[in-house]
C-alpha positions in Angstrom: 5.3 -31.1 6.7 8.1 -33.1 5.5 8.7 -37.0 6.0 10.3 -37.0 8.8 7.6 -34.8 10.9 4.7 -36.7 9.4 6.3 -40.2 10.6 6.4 -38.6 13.8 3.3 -37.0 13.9 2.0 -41.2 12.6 4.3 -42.4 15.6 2.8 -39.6 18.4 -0.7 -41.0 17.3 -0.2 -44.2 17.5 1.4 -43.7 21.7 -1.9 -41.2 22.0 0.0 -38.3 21.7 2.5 -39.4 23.9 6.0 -37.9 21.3 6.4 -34.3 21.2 7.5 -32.7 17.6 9.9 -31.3 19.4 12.2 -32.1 16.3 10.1 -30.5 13.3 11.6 -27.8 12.3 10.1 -24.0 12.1 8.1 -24.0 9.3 9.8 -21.7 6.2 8.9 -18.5 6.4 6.5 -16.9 3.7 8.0 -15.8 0.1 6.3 -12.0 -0.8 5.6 -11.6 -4.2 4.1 -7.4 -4.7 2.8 -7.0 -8.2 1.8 -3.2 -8.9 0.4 -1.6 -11.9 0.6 1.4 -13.0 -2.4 3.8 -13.9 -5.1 1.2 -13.3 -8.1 2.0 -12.4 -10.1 0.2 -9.5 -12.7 -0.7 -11.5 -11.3 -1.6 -14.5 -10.7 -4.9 -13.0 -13.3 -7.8 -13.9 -13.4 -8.8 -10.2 -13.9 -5.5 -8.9 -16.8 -4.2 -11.6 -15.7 -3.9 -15.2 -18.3 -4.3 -17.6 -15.6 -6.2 -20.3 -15.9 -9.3 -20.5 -12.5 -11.5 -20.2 -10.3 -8.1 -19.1 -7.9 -9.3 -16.5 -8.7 -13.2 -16.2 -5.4 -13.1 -14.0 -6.5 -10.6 -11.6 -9.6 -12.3 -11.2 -7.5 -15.7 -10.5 -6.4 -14.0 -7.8 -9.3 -13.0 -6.4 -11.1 -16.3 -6.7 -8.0 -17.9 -5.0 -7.4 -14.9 -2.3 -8.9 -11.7 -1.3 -10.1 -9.1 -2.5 -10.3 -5.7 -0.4 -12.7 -3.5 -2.0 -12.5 -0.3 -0.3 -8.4 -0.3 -0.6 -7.2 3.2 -1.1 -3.1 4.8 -1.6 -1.9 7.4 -0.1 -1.1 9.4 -3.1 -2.3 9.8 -6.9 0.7 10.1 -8.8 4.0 7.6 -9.2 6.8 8.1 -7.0 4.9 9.7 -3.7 2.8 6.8 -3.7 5.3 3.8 -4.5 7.2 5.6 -1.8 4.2 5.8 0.8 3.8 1.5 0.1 8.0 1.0 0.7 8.2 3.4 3.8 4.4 2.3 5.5 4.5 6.4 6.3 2.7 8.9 4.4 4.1 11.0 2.0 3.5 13.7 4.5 5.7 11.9 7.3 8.5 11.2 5.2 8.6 14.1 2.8 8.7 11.8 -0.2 5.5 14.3 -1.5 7.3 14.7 -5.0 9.4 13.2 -7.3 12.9 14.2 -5.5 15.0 11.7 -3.1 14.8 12.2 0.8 17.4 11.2 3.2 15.7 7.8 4.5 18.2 7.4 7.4 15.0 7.6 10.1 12.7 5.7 7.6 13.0 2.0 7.1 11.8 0.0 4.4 10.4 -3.2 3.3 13.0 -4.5 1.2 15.5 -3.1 4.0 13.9 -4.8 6.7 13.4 -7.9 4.8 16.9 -7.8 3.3 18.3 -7.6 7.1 16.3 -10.6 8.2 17.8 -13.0 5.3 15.4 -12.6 2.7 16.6 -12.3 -1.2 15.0 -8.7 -2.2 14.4 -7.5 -5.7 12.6 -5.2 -7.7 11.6 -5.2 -11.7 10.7 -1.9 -13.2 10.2 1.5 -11.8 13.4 1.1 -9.3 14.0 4.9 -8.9 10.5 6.0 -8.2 10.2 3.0 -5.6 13.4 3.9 -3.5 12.8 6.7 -1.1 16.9 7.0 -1.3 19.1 7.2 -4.8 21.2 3.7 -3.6 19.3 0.8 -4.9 22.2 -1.5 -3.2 20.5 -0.3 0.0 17.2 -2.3 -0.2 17.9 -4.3 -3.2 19.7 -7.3 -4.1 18.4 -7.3 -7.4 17.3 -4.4 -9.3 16.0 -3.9 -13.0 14.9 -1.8 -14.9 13.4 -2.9 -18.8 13.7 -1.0 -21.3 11.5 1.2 -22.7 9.8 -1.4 -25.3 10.7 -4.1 -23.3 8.7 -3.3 -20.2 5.4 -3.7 -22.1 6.2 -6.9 -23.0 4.7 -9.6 -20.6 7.2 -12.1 -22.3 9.7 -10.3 -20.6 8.5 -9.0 -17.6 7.8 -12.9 -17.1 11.5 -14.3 -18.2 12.5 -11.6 -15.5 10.8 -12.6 -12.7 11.8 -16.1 -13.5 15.2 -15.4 -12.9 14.8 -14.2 -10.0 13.0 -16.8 -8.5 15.1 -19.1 -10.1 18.0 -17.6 -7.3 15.8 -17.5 -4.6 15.4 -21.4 -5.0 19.2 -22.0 -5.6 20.5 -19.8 -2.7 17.5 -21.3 -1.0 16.4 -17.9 0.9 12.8 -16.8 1.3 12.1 -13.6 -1.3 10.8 -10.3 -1.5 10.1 -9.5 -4.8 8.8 -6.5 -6.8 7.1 -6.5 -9.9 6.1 -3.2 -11.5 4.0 -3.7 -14.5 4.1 -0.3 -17.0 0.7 -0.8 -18.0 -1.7 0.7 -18.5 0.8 4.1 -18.5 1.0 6.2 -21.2 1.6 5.7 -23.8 -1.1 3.7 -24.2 -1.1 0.6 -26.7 -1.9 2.3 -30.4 -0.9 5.6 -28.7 1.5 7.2 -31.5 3.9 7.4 -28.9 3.5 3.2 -28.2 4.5 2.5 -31.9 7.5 5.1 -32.1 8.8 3.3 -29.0 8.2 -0.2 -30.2 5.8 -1.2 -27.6 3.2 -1.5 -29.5 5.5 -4.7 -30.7 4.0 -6.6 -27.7 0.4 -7.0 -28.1 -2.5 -7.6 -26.1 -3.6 -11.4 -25.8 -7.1 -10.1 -26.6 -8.2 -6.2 -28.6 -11.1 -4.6 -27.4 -13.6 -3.7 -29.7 -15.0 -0.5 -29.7 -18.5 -1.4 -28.8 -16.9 -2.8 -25.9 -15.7 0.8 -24.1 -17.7 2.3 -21.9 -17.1 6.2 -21.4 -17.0 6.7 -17.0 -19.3 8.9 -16.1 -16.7 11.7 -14.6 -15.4 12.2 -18.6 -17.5 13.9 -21.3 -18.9 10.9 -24.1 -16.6 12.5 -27.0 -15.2 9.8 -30.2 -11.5 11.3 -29.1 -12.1 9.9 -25.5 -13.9 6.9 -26.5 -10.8 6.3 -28.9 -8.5 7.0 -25.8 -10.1 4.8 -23.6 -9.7 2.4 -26.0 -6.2 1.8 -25.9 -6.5 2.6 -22.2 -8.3 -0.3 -22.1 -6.1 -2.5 -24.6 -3.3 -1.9 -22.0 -5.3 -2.5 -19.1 -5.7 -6.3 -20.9 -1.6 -6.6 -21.6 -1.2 -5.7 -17.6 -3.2 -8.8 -16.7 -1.0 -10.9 -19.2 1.8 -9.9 -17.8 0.6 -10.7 -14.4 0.0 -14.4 -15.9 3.2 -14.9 -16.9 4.6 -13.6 -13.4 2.2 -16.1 -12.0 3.4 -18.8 -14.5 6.9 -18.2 -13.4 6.0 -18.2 -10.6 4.4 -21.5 -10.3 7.2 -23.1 -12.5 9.4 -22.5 -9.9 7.5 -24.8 -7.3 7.4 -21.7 -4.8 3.5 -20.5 -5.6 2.5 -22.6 -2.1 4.7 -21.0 -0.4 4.5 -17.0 -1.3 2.0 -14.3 0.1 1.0 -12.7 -3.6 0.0 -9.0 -3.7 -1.7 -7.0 -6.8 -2.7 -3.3 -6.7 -2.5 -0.3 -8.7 -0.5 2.6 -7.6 -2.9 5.0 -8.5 -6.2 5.8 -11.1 -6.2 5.7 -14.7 -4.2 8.6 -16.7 -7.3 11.0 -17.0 -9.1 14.2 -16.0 -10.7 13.5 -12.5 -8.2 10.5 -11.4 -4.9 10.4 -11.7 -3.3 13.4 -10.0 -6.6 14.5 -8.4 -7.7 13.2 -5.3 -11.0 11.6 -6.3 -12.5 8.3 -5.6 -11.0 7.4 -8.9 -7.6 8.7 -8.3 -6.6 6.8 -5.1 -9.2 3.6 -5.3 -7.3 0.7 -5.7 -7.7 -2.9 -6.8 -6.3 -4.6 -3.7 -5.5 -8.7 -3.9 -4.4 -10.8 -1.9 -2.9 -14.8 -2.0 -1.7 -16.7 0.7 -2.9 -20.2 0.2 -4.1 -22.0 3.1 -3.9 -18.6 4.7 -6.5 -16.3 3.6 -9.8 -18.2 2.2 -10.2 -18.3 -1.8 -13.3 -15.8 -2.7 -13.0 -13.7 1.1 -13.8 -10.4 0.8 -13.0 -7.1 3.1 -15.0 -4.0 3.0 -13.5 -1.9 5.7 -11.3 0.5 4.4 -7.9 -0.2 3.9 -4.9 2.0 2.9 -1.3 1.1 1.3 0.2 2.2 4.7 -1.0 -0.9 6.0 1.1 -3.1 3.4 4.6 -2.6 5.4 2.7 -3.8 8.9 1.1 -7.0 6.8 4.5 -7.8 5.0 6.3 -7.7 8.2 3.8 -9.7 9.7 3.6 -12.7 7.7 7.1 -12.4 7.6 7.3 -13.3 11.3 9.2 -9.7 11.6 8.5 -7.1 14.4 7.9 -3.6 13.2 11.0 -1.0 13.5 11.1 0.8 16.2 10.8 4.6 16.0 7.3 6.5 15.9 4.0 4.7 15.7 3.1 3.8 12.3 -0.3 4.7 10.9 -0.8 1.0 9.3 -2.5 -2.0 10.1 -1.4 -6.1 9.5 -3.7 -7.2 7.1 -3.0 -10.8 8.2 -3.0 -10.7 11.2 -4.1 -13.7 13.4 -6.4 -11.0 15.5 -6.9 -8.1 13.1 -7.1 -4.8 14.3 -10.2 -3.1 12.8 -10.7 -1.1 10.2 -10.2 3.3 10.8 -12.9 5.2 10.1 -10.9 7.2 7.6 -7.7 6.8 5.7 -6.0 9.8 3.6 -4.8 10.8 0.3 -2.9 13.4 -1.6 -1.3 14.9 -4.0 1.6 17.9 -3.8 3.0 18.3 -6.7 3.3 17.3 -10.4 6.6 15.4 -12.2 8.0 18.2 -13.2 7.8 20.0 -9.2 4.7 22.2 -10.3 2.9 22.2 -6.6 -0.8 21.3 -7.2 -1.4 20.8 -3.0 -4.8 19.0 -2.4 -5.9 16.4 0.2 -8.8 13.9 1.1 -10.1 12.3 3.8 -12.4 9.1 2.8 -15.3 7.9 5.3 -16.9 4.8 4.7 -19.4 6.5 2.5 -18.2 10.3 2.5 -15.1 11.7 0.5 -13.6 14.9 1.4 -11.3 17.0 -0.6 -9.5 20.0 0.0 -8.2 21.9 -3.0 -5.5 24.9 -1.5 -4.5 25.5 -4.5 -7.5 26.8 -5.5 -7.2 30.0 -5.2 -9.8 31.4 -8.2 -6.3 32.4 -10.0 -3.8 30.0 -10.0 -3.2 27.7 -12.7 -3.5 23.9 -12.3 -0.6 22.0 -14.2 -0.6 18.4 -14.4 0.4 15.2 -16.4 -3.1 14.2 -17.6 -2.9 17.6 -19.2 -0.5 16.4 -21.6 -2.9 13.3 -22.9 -5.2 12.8 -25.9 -8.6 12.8 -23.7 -7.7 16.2 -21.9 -7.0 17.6 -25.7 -10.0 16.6 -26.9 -12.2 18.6 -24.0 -10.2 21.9 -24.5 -11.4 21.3 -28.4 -14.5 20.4 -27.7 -15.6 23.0 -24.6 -16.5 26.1 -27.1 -19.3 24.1 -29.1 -20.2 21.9 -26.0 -21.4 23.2 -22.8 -21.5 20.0 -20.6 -18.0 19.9 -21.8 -16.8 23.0 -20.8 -19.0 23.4 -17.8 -16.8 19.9 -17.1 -13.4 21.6 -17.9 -13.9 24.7 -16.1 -14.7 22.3 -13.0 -11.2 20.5 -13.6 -9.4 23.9 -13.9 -11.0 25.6 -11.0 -12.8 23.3 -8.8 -14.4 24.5 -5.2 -12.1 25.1 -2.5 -13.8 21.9 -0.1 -15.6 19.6 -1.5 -18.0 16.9 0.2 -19.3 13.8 -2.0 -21.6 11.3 -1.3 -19.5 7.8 -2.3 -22.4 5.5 -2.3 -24.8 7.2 -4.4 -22.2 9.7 -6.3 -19.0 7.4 -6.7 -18.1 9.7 -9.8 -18.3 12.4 -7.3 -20.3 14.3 -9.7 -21.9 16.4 -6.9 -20.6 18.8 -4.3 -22.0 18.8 -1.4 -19.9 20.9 0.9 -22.3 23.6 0.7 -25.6 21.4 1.6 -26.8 22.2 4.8 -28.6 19.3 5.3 -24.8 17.8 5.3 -23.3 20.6 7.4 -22.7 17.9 10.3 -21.0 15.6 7.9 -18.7 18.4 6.7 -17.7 19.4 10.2 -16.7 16.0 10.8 -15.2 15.3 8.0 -12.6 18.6 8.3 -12.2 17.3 11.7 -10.9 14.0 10.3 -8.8 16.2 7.8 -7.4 18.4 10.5 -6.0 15.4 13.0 -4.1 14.0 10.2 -2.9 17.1 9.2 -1.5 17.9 13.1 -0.4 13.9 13.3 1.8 13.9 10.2 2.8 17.5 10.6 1.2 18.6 6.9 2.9 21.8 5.9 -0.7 22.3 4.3 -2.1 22.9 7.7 -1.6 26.6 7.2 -3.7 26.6 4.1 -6.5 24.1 5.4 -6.9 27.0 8.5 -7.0 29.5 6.2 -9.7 28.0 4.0 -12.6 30.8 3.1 -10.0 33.3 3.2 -8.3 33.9 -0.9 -6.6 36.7 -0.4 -4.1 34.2 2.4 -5.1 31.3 0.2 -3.3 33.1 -2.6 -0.4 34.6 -1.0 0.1 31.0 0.8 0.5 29.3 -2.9 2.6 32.1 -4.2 5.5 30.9 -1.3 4.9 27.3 -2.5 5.5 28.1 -5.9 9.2 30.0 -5.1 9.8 27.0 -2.9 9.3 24.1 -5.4 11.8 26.3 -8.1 14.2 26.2 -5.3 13.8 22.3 -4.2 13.8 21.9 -8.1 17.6 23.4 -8.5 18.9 21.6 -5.6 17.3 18.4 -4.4 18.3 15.2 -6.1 14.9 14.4 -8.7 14.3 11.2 -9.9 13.1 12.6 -13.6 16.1 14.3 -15.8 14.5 17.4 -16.1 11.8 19.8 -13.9 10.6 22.9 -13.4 13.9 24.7 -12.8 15.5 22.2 -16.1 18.1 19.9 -16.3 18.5 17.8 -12.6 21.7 16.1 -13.3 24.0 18.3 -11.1 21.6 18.2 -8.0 23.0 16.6 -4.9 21.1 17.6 -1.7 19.1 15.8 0.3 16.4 16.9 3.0 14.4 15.2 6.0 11.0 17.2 5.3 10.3 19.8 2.8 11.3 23.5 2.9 8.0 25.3 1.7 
């Protein structure tokens, strides 16, 4: 309240309430700071489980001081869909962002867009292609940087970056949306050979974890390679949370920290077999904060379940911004003054790898039931994915010939079931398929049911596959099509990496509403 409202509000009291405020101004709107991760696992947050002591003191900060939403889920288990999915408040489905290509977002607002129109200052930090559903960062972004490829490890400078840019905000005295997108814990990892050829291995953690301190997840076999993987896993999942102190740092220097909604998740799991790019409980679980001070109580917690389509409805919200118009968005306002309730399932994916090299699967997520759906498949076709490419993946190939857990494990990963059902509350590994319990037959039915509506409401082009589920023959000719589809996209669409599954990308200029498949 400033001085001249509070010597009215002192004057009103003193004549019983007799003076309006009529003359206070509207209060300033909210500043939105979004701070995102990238590879993080749920749970290898301190407030949300980890067994490390001291891991992400920051993180924690803001959970003490905010919210924490513990069933919090995106919409997609790889990079670019899933940023995409959090800028749009659409699924990847409804927008056709499913890959790492550019769609034509002239029917899909954004955040930053909607933001930008309203008067605030918009900017992003890191990962600016794979953000924008479009190629034109001028479109939602007043300011847009990308670090290089040292320097965006270095909380130093992901700090000094976001001080500038609340440095403007205060001189052009606009409210701000602002972007943070942290590399860590991507590979390559800290002590990765990749990390030192790089230089980011320059930048290191504020604490090491000891060896004795990693703890191998139950969904990975217990080999020295993977414990020495998770290691430096681990190691960058502690530089993340110093580089979300020194955001906070700047962002309390600035004097604006009272005044900005503060948001921390991960875009998707951690850079292993079984999470990221799969479409487990550990690929799409996030850790979900939130800060608003004197708006949402320090230490509250949520457990209904909550999906990264509801971000866009809850930015524009306390924004004091009315959704776009258009078709009815899946989302919820997380802030809202009467909150909607929570759904009774929200949805994840995953289409396609980096390269274009389709991997289709889906899940639905119950409150304490996960349902997947695998079309690819098919009992032939071969599963290609970026975790493939890691240290941890490596070391299982090696290891299955002499180890049977291991390569009953591996064979799992490269030719899982067609559905399957898990039990989250007692099987949060999902360890144990269940789609072929009947004591759980009633569960299944409802869970493809779930499945099956959003499938019809976002018009999934894997509807055709989920129907013909049971039947391999039609499961195989179905992925065969997607396959000669993604080698054309890959020659024509514009791609946000320089290189996929048809080569070089540089000359590719179309654009498209909804994928061809």
């Amino acid at each position: 309240m400033t001085l001249i409202a509070r010597f009215l509000a002192v004057i009103a009291a003193l004549f019983g309430g007799a003076l309006a405020l009529a003359d206070e101004p509207e209060k300033s709107r909210v500043n939105i700071l979004v701070v995102t991760v990238d590879d993080m696992n749920w749970n290898s947050v301190g407030a949300f489980g980890s067994p490390i002591a001291d891991i992400t003191p920051h993180i924690d900060a803001l959970a003490r001081n905010g919210r924490r939403f513990e069933r919090a889920y995106v919409t997609a288990s790889n990079c670019s869909p899933s940023r995409v999915a959090l800028m749009t408040g659409r699924y990847p489905q409804e927008t056709g962002a499913t890959g790492f290509f550019y769609v034509d977002d002239k029917n899909t607002p954004t955040i930053a867009g909607e933001l930008r129109r309203n008067g605030y200052l918009t900017g992003i930090i890191n990962k600016v292609s794979d953000t924008n559903p479009a190629p034109d960062s001028r479109k939602y972004w007043d300011v847009f940087a990308n670090l290089g490829a040292a320097a965006k490890y270095s909380p130093g400078q992901i700090g000094k970056a976001s001080a500038g840019f609340f440095a403007r905000a205060r001189s052009e005295a606009r409210p701000f949306y602002l972007m943070v997108n942290i590399a860590d814990p991507h590979k390559p990892n800290f002590n990765d050979p990749e990390a030192a050829k790089s230089g980011a291995d320059a930048h290191t953690p504020s604490r090491i974890i000891a060896p004795n301190e990693v703890a191998v997840p139950a969904f990975l076999p217990d080999l020295p390679g993977i414990r020495s993987d998770l290691r430096n896993y681990t190691n960058s999942v502690k530089r993340a949370d110093d580089a979300l102190g020194a955001i906070m740092a700047s962002l309390r220097a600035s004097g604006l920290e009272e005044d900005t909604l503060v948001i921390f998740l991960s875009d998707h799991g951690m850079p292993f077999p079984f999470a990221k790019s799969s479409v487990y409980d550990n690929s799409l679980r996030t850790p979900l904060v939130m800060q608003w001070k004197g708006r949402i109580a320090p230490g509250s917690v949520e457990t209904g379940l909550v999906s990264t389509v509801d971000l866009m409805p809850t930015i524009l919200d306390a924004a004091r911004i009315a959704m776009p118009n258009g078709p009815a968005y899946p989302g919820r306002s997380l802030v809202a003054a009467a909150p909607t309730a929570a759904p009774t399932h929200v949805f994840g994916s995953f289409d396609e790898n980096a390269r274009g090299y389709p991997v289709p699967m889906r899940a639905a997520i119950g409150q304490e039931w996960l349902y997947v759906f695998n079309a690819w498949s098919d009992g032939q076709y071969a599963v290609k994915n970026d975790d493939m490419n890691h240290a941890s993946f490596k070391h299982m190939v090696k290891s299955a010939p002499r180890d049977p857990a291991t390569k009953a494990r591996l064979d799992y990963y490269l030719a899982p079931p067609v559905e399957e059902l898990c039990h989250l509350k007692v099987d949060p590994d999902c360890l144990v398929n269940r789609a072929g319990d009947p004591a759980h037959a009633d569960v299944l039915e409802a869970m493809r049911g779930a499945m099956r509506a959003q499938m019809v409401r976002t018009d999934d082009y894997l509807l055709e596959a989920f129907d013909l589920r049971g039947d391999q023959a039609g499961q195989r000719a179905f992925m065969l099509r997607q396959l000669e589809a993604a080698q054309a996209r890959a020659g024509l669409l514009q791609w946000k990496r320089p290189e996929n599954i048809a080569g070089r990308t540089g000359r590719n200029r179309e654009l498209f509403e909804k994928p061809v498949r």
